[in-house]
C-alpha positions as CSV (number, residue, x, y, z in Angstrom):
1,X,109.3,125.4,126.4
2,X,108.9,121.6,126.9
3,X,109.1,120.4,130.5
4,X,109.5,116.6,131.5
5,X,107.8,113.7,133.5
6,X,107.0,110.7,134.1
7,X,103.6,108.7,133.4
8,X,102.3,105.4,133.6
9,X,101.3,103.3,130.8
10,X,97.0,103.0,130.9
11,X,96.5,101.0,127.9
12,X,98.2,99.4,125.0
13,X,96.2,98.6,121.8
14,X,97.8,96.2,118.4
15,X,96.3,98.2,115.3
16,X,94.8,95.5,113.2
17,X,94.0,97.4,110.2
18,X,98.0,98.2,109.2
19,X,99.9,94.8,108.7
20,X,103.7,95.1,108.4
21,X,105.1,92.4,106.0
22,X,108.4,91.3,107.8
23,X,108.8,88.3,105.7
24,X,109.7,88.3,101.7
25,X,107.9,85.1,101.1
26,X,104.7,84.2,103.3
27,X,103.4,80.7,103.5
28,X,100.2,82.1,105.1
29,X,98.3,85.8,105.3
30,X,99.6,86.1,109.0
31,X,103.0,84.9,108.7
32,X,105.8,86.9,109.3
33,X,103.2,90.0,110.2
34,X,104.0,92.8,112.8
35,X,101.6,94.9,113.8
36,X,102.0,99.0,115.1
37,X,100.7,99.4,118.5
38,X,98.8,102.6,120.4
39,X,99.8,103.1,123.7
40,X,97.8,105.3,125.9
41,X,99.6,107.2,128.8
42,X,98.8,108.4,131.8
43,X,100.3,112.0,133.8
44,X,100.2,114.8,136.0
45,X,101.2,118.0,136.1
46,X,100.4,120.3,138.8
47,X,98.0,117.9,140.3
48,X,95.7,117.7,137.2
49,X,95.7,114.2,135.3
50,X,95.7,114.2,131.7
51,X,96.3,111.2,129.2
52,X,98.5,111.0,126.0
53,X,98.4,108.7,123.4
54,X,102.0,107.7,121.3
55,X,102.3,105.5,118.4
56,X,104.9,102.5,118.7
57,X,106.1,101.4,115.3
58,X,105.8,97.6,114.0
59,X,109.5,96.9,114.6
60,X,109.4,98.5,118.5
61,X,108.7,96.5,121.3
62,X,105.5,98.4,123.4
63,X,106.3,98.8,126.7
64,X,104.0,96.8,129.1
65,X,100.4,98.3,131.2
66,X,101.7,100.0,134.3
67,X,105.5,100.8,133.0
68,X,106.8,104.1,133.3
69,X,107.3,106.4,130.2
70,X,108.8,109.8,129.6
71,X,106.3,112.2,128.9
72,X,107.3,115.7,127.4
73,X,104.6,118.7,127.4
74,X,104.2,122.4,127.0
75,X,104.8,124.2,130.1
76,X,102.2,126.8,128.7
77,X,99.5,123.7,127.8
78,X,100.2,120.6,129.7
79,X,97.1,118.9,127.5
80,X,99.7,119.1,124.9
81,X,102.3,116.3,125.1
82,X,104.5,113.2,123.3
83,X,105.5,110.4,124.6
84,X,109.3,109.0,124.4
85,X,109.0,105.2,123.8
């Protein structure tokens, strides 16, 4: 059974390596690029902190360091958990 909370947003890292073409006709390499971002959350459960990482899309604006973020875990494993951005 999944249980819900809240966590605060650690870190948020743009993924260089995967460029996301947004444009049909590029003048330059960089131009019209989006980029995925990494987004590393913080949480607790039971007093214990733990840390989750989620996967924002290119099109998705991340949210920014120190916003909050629903966090969904496994009442059973509280390690285990996604992130809703």
């Amino acid at each position: 059974m999944e249980k819900q909370t809240t966590g605060t947003v650690v870190a948020v890292s743009r993924q260089r390596w995967l460029k996301v073409n947004q444009k049909p006709f590029r003048l330059h390499a960089l131009d019209g690029a989006s980029f995925p971002h990494i987004v590393k959350i913080r949480y607790t459960v039971d007093g214990r902190s733990y840390v989750c990482r989620a996967w924002a899309g290119a099109g998705i604006r991340p949210p920014g360091v120190g916003e909050a973020a629903a966090v969904f875990y496994r009442e059973d494993r509280p390690s285990r958990a996604r992130a809703a951005l």
